[in-house]
N, C-alpha and C positions, 0 to 999 in steps of 0.2 A: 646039904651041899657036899656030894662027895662025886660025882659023877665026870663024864668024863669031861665036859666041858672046863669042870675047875683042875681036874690034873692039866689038861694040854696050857689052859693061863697060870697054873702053876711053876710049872717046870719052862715055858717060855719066859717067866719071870725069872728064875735063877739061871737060865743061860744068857739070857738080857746082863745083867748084874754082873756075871762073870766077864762076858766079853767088855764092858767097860772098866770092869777091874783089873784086870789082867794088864789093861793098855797094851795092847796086841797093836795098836796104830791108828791115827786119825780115823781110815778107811772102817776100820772096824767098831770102836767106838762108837761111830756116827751108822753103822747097822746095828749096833746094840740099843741105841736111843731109837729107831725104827721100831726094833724089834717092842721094846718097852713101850712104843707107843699101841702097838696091833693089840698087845696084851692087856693093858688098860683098857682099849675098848673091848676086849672080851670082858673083861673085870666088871666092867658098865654094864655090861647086858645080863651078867651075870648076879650082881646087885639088885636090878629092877626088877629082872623075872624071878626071883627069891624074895624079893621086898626085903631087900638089907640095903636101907640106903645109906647107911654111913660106909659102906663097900662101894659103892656107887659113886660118892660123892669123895672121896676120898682117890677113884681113879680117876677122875673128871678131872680132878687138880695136876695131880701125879700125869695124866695124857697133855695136861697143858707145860708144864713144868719139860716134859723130854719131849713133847713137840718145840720147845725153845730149843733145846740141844740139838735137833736135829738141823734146826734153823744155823745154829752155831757152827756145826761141824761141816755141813753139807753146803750152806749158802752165802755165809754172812761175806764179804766181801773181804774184808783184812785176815779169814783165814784162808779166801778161799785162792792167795795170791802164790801158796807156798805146795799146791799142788802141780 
C-alpha cells in the first residue's frame, strides 16, 4: 500500500482534520466533514482492493460518524437557523 491512491486519501485526511481543527468557521468545518467523508470512501475502496478489512471497516464507521457532522453542520435545523 504505498501508491498514489493512498497518498491522495492520505493527505485529504490531514487537510480534513486541520480544516476542522483549526475552526476556521461553521462554513468550513462542515467542508472538512465532506471532505473526510470522500476520503473514507477512498479509504473503503482502498481496504477491499488490498483486502485489509479492518481499514475498510474502520472507514465505513468513521464515513458514517462525519456523514453525521455533515448532517449537523449543513442541515440539521437548530444550526441551520443562525446562517
Amino acid at each position: 500500500m504505498n501508491g498514489p491512491l493512498e497518498w491522495i486519501a492520505s493527505i485529504g485526511t490531514v487537510i480534513a482534520a486541520s480544516m476542522i481543527a483549526f475552526d476556521l468557521g461553521r462554513r468550513a468545518t462542515a467542508w472538512g466533514f465532506i471532505l473526510f467523508c470522500a476520503v473514507s470512501c477512498l479509504w473503503i475502496y482502498i481496504g477491499l482492493s488490498e483486502d485489509a478489512m479492518p481499514l475498510a471497516a474502520m472507514n465505513g464507521l468513521l464515513f458514517l460518524i462525519n456523514a453525521w457532522g455533515v448532517y449537523q453542520y449543513w442541515f440539521h435545523p437548530k444550526n441551520r437557523a443562525g446562517d
